[in-house]
Every structure is written in structure tokens, then in C-alpha cells.
N, C-alpha and C positions, 0 to 999 in steps of 0.2 A: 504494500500500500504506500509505502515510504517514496515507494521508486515514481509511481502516478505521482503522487502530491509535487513531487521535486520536478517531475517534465514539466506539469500543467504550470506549473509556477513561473519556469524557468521561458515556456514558449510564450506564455504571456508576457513577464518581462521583456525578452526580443521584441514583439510585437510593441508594448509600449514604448519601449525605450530604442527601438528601429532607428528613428532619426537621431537622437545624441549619440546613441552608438558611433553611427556612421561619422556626424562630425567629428566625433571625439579619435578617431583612428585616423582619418585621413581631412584633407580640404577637398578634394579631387571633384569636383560633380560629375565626372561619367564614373570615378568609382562609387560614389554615391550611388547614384541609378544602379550600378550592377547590382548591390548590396541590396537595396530595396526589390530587386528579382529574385536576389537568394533568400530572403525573411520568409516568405509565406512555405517553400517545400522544408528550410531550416525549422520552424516551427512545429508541422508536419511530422516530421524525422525525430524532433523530441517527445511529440507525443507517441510514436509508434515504440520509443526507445523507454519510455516510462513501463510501457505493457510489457516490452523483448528486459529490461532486468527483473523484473519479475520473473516470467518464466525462466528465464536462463539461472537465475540463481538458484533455482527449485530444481532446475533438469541439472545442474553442476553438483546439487547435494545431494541428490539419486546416486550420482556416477555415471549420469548419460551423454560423457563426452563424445564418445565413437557418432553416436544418435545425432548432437547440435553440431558437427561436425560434416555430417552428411544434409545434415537439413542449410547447413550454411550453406555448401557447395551450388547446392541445388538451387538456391534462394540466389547465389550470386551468378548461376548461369541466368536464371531468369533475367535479372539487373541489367546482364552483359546483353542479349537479346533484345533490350527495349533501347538500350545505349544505340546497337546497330539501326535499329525502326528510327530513331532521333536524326540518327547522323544520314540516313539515305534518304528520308520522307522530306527532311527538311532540314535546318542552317542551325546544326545544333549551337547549345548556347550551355553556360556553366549551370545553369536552372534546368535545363534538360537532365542533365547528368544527377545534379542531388534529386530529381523526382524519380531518376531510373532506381538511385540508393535507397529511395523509399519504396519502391517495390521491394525491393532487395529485404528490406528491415521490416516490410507489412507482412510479408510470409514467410520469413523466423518467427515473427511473432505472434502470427496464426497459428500455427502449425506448431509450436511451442507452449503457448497457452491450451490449444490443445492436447498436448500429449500429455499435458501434465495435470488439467483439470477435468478432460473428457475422455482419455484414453482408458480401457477396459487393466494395461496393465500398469496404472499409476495408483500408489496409494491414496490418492487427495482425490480420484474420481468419487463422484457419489454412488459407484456400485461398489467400489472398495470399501465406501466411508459407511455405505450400510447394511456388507457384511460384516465391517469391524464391532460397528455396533450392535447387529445380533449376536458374538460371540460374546462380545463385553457382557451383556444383559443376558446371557445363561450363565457366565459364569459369578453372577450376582446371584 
């Protein structure tokens, strides 16, 4: 829960604080302008990253590395795929690219949150959670 509180916080600050950001790192007004193309998929990215520590902290204290490790892979060929669709369909830009990473970070983080709160072999599933409880309650 700690990990949500700290993204939504964190992409709202970006968002409010976008424009002093921006002056406060540079004068430039075309780096200004990029900057303000990278805030909205930047923002985006922290909230997908709020849900992906969550699960990843939960799938690392299983021991499901080999697991997050194959779901990365996969998560980043997708990324690499939508990069290619940017760069052939039209005049990619540096916001192209963090939206392809947010693909990339939206399913680890499905696929993640899944395995850890809906998958059949995870203890924190509700079919684990209420076979645990029927054993508890017999043995009461």
C-alpha cells in the first residue's frame, strides 16, 4: 500500500510542480516543451510502478525470480514491438519511447499483481486464503 501512496503522490507532484520543475533544471524553452511531453507518460509510469512494487516485492519474497524474470522478458519484447510501430508508422519522439516503457511496466504489473493475488498457486489468492482458513477453523 506504501508503494501506491508514494507513486500517486509522487505523479501528482510532477504534474503540479511540471512547470518549476522544468525552470528550475534548465532556461531552454524547447527543453521546456520536451519536458512538458514527457510529464503526462512520466506520471503514467509512476503510477503503473506504484502497482509493479507491490507485486514484485510479494513475487521476490515467494522466490519467484526465474517467474519476474521471464514475465520481464516478455513485457520488454512487447515494449520493443510498439518502439518498432513508433518508429515506422511515424516520426518517433522521446514520449513515444516512455509510452512504449509503459507498456512494458503495464504488463509486469498485470501479470504480476496477478500471479500473486489471483493465481491458483499463490498463497495471498482467495482460494489459498480460504483453504487456509478452513484448516485454521478445524483445527480450533
Amino acid at each position: 500500500r506504501m508503494g501506491m501512496v508514494v507513486a500517486v503522490a509522487t505523479a501528482f507532484a510532477l504534474w503540479v510542480g511540471r512547470d518549476s520543475i522544468a525552470n528550475t533544471l534548465v532556461r531552454d524553452p524547447s527543453v521546456t516543451a520536451a519536458f512538458e511531453t514527457l510529464v503526462p507518460p512520466a506520471m503514467v509510469m509512476l503510477l503503473i510502478y506504484g502497482a509493479m512494487w507491490v507485486a514484485d516485492g510479494v513475487l521476490y519474497g515467494f522466490g519467484e525470480y526465474v517467474w519476474v524474470a521471464k514475465c520481464t522478458t516478455c513485457a520488454a519484447a512487447s515494449a520493443g514491438i510498439f518502439m518498432l510501430l513508433f518508429s515506422t508508422l511515424m516520426q518517433p519522439t522521446a514520449s513515444h519511447i516512455w509510452w512504449s516503457l509503459n507498456v512494458m511496466m503495464a504488463i509486469r504489473a498485470i501479470f504480476g499483481i496477478h500471479r500473486v493475488f489471483f493465481s491458483k498457486k499463490s498463497p495471498l489468492s482467495k482460494a489459498s486464503l480460504a483453504k487456509s482458513s478452513v484448516v485454521q477453523s478445524d483445527k480450533a
